[in-house]
N, CA, C and O atoms as CSV, one atom per row, in Angstrom:
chain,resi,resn,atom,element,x,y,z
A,1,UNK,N,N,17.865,31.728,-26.391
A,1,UNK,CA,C,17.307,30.620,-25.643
A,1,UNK,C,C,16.523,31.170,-24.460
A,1,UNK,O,O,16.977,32.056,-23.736
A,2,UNK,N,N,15.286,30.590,-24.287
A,2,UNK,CA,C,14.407,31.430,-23.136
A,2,UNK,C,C,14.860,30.428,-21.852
A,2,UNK,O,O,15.616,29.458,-21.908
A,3,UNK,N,N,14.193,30.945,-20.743
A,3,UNK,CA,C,15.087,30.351,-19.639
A,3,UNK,C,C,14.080,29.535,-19.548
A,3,UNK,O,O,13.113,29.814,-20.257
A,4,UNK,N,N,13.988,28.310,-18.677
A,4,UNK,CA,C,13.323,27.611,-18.264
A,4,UNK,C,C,12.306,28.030,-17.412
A,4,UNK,O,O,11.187,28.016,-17.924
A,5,UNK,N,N,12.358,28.291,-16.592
A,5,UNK,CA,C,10.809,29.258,-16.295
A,5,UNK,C,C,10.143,29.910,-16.866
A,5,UNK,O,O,8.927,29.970,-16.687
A,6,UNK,N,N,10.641,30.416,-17.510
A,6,UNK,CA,C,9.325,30.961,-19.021
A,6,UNK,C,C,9.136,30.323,-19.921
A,6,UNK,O,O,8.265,30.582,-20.752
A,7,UNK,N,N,10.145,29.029,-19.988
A,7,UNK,CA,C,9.808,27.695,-21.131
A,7,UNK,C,C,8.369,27.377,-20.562
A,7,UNK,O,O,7.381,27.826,-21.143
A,8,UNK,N,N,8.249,26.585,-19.402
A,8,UNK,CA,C,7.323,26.301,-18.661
A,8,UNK,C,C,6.376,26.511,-18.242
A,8,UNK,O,O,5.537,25.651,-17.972
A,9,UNK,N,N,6.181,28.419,-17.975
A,9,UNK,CA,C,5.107,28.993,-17.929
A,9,UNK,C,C,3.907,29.194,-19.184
A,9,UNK,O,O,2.682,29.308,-19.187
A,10,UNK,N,N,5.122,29.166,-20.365
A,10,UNK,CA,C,4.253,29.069,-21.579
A,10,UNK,C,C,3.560,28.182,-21.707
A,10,UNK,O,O,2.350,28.230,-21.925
A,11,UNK,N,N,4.448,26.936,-21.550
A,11,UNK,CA,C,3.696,25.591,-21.956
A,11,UNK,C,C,2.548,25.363,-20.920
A,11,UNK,O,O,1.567,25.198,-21.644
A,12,UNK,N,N,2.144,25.265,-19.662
A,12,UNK,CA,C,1.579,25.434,-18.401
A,12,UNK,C,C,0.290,26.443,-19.299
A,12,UNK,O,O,-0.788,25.970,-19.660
A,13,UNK,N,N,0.757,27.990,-19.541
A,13,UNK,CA,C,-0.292,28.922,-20.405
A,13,UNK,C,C,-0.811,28.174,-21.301
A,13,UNK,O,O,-1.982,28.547,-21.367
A,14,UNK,N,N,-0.654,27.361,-22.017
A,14,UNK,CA,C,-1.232,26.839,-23.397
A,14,UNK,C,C,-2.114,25.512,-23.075
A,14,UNK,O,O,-3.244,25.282,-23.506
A,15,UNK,N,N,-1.415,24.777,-22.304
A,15,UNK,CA,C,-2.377,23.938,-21.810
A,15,UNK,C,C,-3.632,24.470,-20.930
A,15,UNK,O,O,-4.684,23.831,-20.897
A,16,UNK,N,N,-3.459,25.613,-20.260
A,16,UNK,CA,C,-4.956,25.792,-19.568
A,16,UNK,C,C,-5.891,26.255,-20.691
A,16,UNK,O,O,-7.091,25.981,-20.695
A,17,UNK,N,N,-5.185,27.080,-21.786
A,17,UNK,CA,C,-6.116,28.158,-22.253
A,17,UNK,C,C,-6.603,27.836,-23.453
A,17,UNK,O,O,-7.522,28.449,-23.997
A,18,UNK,N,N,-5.736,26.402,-24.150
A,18,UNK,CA,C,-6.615,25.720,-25.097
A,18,UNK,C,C,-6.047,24.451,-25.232
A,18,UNK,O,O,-6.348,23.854,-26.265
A,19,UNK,N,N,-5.437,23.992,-24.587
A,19,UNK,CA,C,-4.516,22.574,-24.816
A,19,UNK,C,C,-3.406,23.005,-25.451
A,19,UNK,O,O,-3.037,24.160,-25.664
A,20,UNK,N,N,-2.721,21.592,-25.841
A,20,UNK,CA,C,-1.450,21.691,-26.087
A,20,UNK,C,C,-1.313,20.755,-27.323
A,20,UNK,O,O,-2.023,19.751,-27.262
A,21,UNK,N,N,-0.477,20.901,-28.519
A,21,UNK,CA,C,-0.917,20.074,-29.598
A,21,UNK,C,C,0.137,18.608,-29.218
A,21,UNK,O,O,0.992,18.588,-28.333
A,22,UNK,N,N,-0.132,17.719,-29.938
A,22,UNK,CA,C,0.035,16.234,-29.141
A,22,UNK,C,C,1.086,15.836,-30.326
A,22,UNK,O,O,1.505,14.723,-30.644
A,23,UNK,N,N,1.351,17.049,-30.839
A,23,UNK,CA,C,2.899,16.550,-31.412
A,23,UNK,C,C,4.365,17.168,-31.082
A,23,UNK,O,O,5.487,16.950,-31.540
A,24,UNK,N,N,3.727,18.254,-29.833
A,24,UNK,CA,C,4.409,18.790,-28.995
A,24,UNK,C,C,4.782,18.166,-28.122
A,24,UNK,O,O,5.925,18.272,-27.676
A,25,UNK,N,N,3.841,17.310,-27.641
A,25,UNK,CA,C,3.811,16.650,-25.799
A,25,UNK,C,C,4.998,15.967,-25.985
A,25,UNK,O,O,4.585,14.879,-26.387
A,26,UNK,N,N,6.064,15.904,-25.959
A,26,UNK,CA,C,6.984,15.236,-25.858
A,26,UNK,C,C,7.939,16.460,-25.354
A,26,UNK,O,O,9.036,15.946,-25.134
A,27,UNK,N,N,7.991,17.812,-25.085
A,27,UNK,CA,C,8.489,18.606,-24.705
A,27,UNK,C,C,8.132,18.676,-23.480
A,27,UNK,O,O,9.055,18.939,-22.709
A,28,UNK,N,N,6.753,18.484,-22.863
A,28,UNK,CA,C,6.296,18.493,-21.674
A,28,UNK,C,C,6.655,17.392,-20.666
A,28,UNK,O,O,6.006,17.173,-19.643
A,29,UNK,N,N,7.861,16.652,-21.093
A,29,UNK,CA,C,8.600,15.748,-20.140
A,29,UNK,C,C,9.105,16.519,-19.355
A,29,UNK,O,O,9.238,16.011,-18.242
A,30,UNK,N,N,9.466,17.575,-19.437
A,30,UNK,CA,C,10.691,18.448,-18.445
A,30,UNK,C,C,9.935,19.090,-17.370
A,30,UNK,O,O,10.503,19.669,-16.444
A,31,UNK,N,N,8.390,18.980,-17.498
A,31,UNK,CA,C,7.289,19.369,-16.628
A,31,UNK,C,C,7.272,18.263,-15.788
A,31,UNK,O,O,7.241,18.637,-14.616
A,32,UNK,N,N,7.283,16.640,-15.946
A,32,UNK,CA,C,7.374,15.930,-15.749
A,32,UNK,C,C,5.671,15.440,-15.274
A,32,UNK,O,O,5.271,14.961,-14.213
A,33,UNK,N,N,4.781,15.859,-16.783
A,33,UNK,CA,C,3.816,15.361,-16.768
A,33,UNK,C,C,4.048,14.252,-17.676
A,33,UNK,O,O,5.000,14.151,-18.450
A,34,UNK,N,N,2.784,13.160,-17.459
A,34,UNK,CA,C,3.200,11.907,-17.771
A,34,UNK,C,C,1.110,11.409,-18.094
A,34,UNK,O,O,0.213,11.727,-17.313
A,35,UNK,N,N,0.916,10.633,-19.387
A,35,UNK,CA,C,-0.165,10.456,-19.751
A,35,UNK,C,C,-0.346,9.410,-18.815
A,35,UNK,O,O,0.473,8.570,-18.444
A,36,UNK,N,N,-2.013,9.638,-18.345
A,36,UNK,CA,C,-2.663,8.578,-17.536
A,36,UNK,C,C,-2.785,7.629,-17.992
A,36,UNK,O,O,-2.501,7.489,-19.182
A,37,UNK,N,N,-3.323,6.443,-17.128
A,37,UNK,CA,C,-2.933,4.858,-17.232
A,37,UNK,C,C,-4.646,4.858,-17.122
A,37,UNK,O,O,-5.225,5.807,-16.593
A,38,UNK,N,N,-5.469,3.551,-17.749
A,38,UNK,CA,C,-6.651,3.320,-17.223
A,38,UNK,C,C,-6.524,2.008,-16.644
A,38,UNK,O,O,-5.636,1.178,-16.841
A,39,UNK,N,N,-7.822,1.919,-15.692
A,39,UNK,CA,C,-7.484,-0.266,-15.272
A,39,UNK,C,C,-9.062,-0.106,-14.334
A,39,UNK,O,O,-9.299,1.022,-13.903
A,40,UNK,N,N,-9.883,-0.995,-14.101
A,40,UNK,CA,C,-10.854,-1.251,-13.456
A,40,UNK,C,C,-10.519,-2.485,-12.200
A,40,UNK,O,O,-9.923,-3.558,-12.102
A,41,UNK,N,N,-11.478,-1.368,-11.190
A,41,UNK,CA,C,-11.421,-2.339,-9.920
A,41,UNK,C,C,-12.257,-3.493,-10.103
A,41,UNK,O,O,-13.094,-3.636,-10.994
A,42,UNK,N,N,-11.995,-4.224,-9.281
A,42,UNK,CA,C,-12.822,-5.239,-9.190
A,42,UNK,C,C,-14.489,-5.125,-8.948
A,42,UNK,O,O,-15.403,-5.851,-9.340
A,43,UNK,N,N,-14.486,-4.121,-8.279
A,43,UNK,CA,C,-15.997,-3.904,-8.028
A,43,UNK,C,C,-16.602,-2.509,-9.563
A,43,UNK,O,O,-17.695,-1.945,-9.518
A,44,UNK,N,N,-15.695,-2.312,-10.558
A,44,UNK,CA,C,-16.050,-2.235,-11.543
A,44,UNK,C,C,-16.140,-0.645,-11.984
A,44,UNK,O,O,-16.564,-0.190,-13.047
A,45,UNK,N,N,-15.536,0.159,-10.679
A,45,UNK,CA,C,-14.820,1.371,-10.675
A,45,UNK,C,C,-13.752,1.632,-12.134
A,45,UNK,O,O,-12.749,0.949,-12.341
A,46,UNK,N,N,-14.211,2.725,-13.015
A,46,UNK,CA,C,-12.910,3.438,-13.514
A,46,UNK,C,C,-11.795,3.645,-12.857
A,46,UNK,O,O,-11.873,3.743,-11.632
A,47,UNK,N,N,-10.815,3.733,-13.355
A,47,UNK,CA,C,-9.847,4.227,-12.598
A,47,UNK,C,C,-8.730,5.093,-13.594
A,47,UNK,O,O,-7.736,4.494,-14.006
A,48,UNK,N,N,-8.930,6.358,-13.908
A,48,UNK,CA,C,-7.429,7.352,-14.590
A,48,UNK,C,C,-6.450,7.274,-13.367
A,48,UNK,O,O,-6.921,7.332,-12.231
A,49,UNK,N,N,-5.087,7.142,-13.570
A,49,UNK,CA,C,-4.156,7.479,-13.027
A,49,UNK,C,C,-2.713,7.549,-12.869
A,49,UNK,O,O,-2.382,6.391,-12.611
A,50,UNK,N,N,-1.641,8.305,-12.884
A,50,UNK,CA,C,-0.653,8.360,-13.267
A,50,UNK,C,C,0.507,7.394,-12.830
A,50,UNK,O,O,1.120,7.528,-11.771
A,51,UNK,N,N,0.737,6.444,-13.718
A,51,UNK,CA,C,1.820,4.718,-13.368
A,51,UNK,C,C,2.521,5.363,-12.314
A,51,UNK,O,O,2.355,4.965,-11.161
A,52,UNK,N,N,3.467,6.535,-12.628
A,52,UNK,CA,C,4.310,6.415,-12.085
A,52,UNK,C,C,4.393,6.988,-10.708
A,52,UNK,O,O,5.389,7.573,-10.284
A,53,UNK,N,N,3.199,6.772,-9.974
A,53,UNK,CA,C,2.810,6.751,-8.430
A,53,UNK,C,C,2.746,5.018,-7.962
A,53,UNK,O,O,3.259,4.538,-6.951
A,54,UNK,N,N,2.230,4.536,-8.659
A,54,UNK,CA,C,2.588,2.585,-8.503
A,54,UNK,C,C,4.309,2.428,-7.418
A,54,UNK,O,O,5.467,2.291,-7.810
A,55,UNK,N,N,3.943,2.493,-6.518
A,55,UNK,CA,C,5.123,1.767,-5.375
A,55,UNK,C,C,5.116,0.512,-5.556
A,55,UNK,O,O,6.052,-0.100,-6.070
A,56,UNK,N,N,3.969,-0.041,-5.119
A,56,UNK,CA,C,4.169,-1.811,-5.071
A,56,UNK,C,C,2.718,-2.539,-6.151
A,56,UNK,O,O,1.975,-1.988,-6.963
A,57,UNK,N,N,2.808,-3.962,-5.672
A,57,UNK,CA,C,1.523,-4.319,-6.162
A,57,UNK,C,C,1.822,-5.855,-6.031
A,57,UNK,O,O,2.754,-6.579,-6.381
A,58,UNK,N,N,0.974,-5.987,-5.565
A,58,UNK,CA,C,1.027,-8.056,-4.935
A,58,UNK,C,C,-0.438,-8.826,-5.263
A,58,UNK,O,O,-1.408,-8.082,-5.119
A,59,UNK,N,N,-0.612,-9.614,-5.503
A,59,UNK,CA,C,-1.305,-10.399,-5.357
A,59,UNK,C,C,-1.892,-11.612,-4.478
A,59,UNK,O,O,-1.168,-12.555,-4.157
A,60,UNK,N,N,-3.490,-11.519,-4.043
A,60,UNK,CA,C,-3.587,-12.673,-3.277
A,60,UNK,C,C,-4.699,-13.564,-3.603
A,60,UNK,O,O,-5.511,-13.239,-4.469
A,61,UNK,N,N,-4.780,-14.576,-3.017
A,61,UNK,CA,C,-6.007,-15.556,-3.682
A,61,UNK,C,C,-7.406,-14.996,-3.433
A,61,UNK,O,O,-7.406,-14.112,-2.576
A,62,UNK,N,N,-8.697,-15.308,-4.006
A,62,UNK,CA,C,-9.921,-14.650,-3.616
A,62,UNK,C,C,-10.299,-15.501,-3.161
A,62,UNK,O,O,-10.241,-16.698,-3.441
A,63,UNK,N,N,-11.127,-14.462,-1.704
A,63,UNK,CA,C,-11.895,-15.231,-0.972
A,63,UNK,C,C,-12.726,-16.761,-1.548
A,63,UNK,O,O,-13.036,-17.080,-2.696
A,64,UNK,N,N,-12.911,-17.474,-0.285
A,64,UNK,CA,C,-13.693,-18.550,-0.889
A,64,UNK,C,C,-15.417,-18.107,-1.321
A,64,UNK,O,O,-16.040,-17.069,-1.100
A,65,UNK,N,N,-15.799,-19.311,-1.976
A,65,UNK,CA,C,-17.124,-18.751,-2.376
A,65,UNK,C,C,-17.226,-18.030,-3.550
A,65,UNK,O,O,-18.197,-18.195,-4.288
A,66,UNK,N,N,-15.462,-16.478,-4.073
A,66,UNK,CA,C,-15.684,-15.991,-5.323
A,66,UNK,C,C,-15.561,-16.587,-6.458
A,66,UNK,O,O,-15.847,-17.772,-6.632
A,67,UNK,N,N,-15.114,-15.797,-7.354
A,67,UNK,CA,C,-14.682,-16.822,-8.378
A,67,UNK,C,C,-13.332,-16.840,-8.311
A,67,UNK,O,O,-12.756,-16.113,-7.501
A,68,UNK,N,N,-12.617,-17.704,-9.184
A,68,UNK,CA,C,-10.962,-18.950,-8.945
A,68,UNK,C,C,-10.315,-17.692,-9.268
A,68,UNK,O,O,-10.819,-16.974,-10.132
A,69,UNK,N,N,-9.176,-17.323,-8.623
A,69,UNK,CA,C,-8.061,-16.595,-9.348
A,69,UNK,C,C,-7.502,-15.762,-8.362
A,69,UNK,O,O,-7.710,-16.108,-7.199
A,70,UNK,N,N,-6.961,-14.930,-8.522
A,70,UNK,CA,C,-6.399,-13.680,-7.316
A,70,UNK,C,C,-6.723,-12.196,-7.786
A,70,UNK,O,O,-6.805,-11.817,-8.954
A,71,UNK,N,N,-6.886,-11.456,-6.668
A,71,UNK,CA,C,-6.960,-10.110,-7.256
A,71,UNK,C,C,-5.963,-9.831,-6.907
A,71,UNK,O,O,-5.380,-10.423,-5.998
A,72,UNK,N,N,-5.376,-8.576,-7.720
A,72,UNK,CA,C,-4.031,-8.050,-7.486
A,72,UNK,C,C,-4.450,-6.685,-6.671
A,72,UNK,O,O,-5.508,-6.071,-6.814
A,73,UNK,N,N,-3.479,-6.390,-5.871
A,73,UNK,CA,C,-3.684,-5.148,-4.970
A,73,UNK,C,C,-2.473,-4.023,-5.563
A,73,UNK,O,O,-1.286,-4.340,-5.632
A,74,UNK,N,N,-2.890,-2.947,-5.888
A,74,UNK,CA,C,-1.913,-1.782,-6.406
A,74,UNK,C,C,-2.010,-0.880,-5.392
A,74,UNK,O,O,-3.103,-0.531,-4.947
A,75,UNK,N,N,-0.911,-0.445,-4.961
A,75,UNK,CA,C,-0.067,0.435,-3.786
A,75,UNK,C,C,0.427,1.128,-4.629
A,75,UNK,O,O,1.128,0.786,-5.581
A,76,UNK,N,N,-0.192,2.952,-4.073
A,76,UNK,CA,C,0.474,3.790,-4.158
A,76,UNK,C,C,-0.403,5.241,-5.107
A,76,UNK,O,O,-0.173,6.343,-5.606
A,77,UNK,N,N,-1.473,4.271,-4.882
A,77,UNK,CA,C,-2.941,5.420,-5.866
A,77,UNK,C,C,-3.635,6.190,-4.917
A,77,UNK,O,O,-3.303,5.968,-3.753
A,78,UNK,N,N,-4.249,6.784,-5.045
A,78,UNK,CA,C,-5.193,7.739,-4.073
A,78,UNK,C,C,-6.101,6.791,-3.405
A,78,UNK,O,O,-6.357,5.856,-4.163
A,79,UNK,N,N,-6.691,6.692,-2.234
A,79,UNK,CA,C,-7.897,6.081,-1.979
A,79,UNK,C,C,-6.941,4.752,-1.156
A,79,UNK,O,O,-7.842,4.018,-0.750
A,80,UNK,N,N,-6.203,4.397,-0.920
A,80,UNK,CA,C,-5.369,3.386,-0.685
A,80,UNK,C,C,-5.509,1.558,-1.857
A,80,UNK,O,O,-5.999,1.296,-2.955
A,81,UNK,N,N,-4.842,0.832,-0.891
A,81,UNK,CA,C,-5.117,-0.298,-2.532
A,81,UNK,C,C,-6.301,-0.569,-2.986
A,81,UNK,O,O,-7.350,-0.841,-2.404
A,82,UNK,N,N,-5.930,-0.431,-4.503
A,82,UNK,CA,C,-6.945,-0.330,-5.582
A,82,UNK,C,C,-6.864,-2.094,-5.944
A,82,UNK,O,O,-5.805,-2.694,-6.127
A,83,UNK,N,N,-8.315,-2.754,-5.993
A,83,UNK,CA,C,-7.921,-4.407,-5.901
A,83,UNK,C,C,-8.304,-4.503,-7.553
A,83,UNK,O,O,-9.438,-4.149,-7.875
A,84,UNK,N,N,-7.486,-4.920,-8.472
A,84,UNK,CA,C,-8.186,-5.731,-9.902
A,84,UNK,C,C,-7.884,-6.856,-10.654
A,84,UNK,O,O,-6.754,-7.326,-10.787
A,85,UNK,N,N,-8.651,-7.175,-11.020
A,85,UNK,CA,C,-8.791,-8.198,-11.719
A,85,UNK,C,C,-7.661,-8.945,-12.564
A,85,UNK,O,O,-7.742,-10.113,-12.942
A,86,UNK,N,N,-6.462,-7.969,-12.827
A,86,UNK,CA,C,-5.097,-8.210,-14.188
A,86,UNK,C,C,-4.245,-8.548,-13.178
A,86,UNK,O,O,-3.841,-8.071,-12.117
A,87,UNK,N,N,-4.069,-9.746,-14.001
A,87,UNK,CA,C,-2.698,-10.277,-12.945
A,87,UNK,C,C,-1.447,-9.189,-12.817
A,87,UNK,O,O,-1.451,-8.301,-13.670
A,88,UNK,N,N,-0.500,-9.174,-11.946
A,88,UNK,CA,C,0.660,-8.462,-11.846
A,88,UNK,C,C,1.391,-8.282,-13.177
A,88,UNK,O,O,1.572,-7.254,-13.828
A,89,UNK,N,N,1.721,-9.396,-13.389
A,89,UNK,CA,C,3.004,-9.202,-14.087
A,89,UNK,C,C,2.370,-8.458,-16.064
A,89,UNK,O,O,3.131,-7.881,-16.841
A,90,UNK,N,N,0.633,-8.802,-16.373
A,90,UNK,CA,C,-0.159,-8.513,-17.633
A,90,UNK,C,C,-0.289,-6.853,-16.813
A,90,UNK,O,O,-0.889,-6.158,-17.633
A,91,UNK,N,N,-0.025,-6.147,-15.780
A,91,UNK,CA,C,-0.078,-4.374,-15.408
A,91,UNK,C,C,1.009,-4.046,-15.463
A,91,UNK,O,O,1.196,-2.916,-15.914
A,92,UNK,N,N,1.961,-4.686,-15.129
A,92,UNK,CA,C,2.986,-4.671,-15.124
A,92,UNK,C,C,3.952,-4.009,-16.839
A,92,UNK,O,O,4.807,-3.161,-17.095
A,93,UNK,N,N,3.194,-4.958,-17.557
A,93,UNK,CA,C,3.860,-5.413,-18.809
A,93,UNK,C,C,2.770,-4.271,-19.570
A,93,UNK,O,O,3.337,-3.766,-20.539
A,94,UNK,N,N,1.426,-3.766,-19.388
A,94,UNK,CA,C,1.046,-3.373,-19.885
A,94,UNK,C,C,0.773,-1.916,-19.587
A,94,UNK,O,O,-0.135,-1.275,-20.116
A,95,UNK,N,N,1.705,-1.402,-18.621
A,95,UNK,CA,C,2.146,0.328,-18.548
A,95,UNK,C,C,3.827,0.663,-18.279
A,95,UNK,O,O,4.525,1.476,-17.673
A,96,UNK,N,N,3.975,-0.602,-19.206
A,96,UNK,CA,C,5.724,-0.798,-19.124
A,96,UNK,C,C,6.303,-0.222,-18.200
A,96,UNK,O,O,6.859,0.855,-18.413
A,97,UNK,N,N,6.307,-0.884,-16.797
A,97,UNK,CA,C,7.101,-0.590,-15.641
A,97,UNK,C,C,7.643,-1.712,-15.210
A,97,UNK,O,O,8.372,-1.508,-14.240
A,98,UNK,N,N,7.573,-2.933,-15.576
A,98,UNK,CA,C,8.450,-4.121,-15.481
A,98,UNK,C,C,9.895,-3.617,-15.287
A,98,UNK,O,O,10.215,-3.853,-14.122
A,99,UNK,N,N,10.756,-3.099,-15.869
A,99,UNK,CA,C,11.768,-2.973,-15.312
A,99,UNK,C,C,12.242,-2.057,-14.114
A,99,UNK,O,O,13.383,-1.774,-13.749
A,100,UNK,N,N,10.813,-1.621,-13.541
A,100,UNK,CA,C,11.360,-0.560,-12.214
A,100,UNK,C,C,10.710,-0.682,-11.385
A,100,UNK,O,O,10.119,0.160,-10.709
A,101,UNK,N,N,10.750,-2.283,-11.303
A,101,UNK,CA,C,10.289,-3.101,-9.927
A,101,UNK,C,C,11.224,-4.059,-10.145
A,101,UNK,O,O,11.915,-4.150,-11.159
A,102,UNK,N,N,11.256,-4.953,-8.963
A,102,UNK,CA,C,11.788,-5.911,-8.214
A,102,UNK,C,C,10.744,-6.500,-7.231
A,102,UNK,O,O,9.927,-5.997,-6.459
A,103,UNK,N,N,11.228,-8.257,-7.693
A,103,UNK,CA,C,10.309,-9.265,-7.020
A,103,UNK,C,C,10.581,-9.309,-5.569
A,103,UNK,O,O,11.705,-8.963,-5.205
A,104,UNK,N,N,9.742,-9.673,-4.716
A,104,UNK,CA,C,10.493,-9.871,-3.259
A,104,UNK,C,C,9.223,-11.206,-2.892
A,104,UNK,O,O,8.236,-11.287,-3.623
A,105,UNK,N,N,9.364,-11.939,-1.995
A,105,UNK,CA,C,8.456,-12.793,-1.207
A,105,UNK,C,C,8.542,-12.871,0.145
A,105,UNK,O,O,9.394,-13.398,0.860
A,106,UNK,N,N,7.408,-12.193,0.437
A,106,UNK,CA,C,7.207,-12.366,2.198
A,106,UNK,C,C,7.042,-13.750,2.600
A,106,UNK,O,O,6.614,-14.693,1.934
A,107,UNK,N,N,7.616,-13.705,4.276
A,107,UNK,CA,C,7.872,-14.590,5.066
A,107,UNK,C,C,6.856,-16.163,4.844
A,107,UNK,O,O,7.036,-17.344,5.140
A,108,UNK,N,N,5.661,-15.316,4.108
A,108,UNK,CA,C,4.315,-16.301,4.429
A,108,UNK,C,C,4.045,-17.100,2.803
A,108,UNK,O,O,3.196,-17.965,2.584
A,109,UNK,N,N,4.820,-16.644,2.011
A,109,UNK,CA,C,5.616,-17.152,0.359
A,109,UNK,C,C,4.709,-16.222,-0.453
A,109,UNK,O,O,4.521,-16.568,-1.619
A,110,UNK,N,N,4.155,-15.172,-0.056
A,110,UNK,CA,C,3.591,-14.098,-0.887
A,110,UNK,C,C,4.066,-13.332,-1.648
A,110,UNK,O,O,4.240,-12.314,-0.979
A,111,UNK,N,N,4.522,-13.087,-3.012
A,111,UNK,CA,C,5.482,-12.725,-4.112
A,111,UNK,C,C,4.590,-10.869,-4.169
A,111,UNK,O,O,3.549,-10.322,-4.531
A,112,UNK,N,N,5.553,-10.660,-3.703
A,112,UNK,CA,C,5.121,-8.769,-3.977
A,112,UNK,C,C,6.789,-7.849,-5.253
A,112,UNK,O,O,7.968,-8.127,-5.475
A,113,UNK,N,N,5.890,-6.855,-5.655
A,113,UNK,CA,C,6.820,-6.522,-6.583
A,113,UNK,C,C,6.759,-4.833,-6.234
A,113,UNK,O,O,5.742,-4.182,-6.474
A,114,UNK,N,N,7.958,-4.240,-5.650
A,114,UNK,CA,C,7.954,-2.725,-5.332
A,114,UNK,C,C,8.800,-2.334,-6.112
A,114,UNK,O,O,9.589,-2.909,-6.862
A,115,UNK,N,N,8.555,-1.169,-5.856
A,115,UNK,CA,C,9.432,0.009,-7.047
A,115,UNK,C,C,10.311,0.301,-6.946
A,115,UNK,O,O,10.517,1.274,-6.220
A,116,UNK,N,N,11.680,-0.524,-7.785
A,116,UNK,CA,C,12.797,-0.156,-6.825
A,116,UNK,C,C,13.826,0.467,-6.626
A,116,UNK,O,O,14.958,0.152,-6.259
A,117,UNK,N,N,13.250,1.550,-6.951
A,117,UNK,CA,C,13.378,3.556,-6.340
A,117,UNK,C,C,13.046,3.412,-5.146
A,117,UNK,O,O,13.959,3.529,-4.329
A,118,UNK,N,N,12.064,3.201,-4.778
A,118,UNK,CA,C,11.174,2.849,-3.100
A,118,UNK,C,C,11.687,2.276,-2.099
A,118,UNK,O,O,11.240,2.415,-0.960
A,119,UNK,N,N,12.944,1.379,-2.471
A,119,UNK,CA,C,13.769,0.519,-1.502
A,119,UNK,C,C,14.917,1.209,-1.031
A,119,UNK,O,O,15.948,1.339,-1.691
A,120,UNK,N,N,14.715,1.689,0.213
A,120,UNK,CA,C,16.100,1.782,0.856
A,120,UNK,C,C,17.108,1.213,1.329
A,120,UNK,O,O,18.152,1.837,1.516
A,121,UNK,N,N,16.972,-0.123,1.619
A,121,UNK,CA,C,17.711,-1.376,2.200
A,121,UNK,C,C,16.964,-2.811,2.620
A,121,UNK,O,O,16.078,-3.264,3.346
A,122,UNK,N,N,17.678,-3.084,1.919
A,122,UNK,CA,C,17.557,-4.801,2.223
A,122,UNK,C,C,18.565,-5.708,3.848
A,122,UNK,O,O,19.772,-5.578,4.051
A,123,UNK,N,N,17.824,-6.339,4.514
A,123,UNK,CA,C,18.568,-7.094,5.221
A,123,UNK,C,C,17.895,-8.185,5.680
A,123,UNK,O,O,16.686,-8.191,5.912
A,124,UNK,N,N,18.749,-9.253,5.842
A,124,UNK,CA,C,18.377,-10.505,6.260
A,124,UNK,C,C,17.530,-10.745,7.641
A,124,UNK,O,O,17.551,-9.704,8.298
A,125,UNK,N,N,16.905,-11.624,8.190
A,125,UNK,CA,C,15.961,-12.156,9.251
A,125,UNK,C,C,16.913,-12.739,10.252
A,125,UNK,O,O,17.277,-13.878,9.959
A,126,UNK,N,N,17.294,-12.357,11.108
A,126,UNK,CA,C,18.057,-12.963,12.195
A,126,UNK,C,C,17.402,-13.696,13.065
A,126,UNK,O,O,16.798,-13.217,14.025
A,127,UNK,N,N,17.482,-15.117,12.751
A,127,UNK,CA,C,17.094,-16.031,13.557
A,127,UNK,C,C,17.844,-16.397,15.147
A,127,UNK,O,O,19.051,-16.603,15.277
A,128,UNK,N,N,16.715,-16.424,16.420
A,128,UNK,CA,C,17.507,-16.517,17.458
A,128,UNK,C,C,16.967,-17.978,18.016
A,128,UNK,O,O,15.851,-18.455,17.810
A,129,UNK,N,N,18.095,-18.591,18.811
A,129,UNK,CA,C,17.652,-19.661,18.981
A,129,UNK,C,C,17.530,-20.072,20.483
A,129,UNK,O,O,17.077,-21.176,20.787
């Protein structure tokens, strides 16, 4: 059995120097590389990038004047929030991370959904009177 650092270095060697065959990639979990996600901004930007940097992602209504609907805001990509067009819960459902979030709603009834690995503690609003 080779040790894990030379498991790794190989695989790491093979991917620079000609790829890696894609009936292998399922070994390269322990690298803890992970295939990119695609999704377009609203202003019509590509976007490659790896889900499992996604912390949060909320939605809010569009300005007046645009057209009817909300853009959703994704927290946690390079460049800070990335705004698009797919509702939450259709990004959600469609880079299967629905189950490693949790709903929350701010004070102002704004439904945000973070990653909830990302949460360190919850506590209540102490009202003073």
């Amino acid at each position: 059995m080779d040790h894990p650092a030379k498991t790794a270095f190989i695989a790491l060697a093979c991917i620079l120097l000609g790829g890696y065959p894609e009936a292998a990639a399922d070994d390269l979990l322990d690298l803890g590389t992970r295939d990119l996600a695609r999704m377009k901004t609203v202003s019509g930007i590509a976007l490659a990038f790896d889900p499992g940097k996604i912390t949060m992602v909320y939605a809010l209504p569009r300005p007046i004047g645009s057209a009817r609907g909300t853009i959703t805001n994704v927290i946690g990509l390079a460049g800070g929030p990335q705004e698009i067009g797919e509702t939450v819960d259709g990004l959600l459902e469609r880079l299967d991370l629905k189950p490693y979030f949790i709903t929350l709603t701010l004070p102002d009834g704004i439904p945000l959904w973070l990653k909830a690995s990302a949460v360190s503690f919850i506590r209540a609003i102490e009202h003073q009177d």
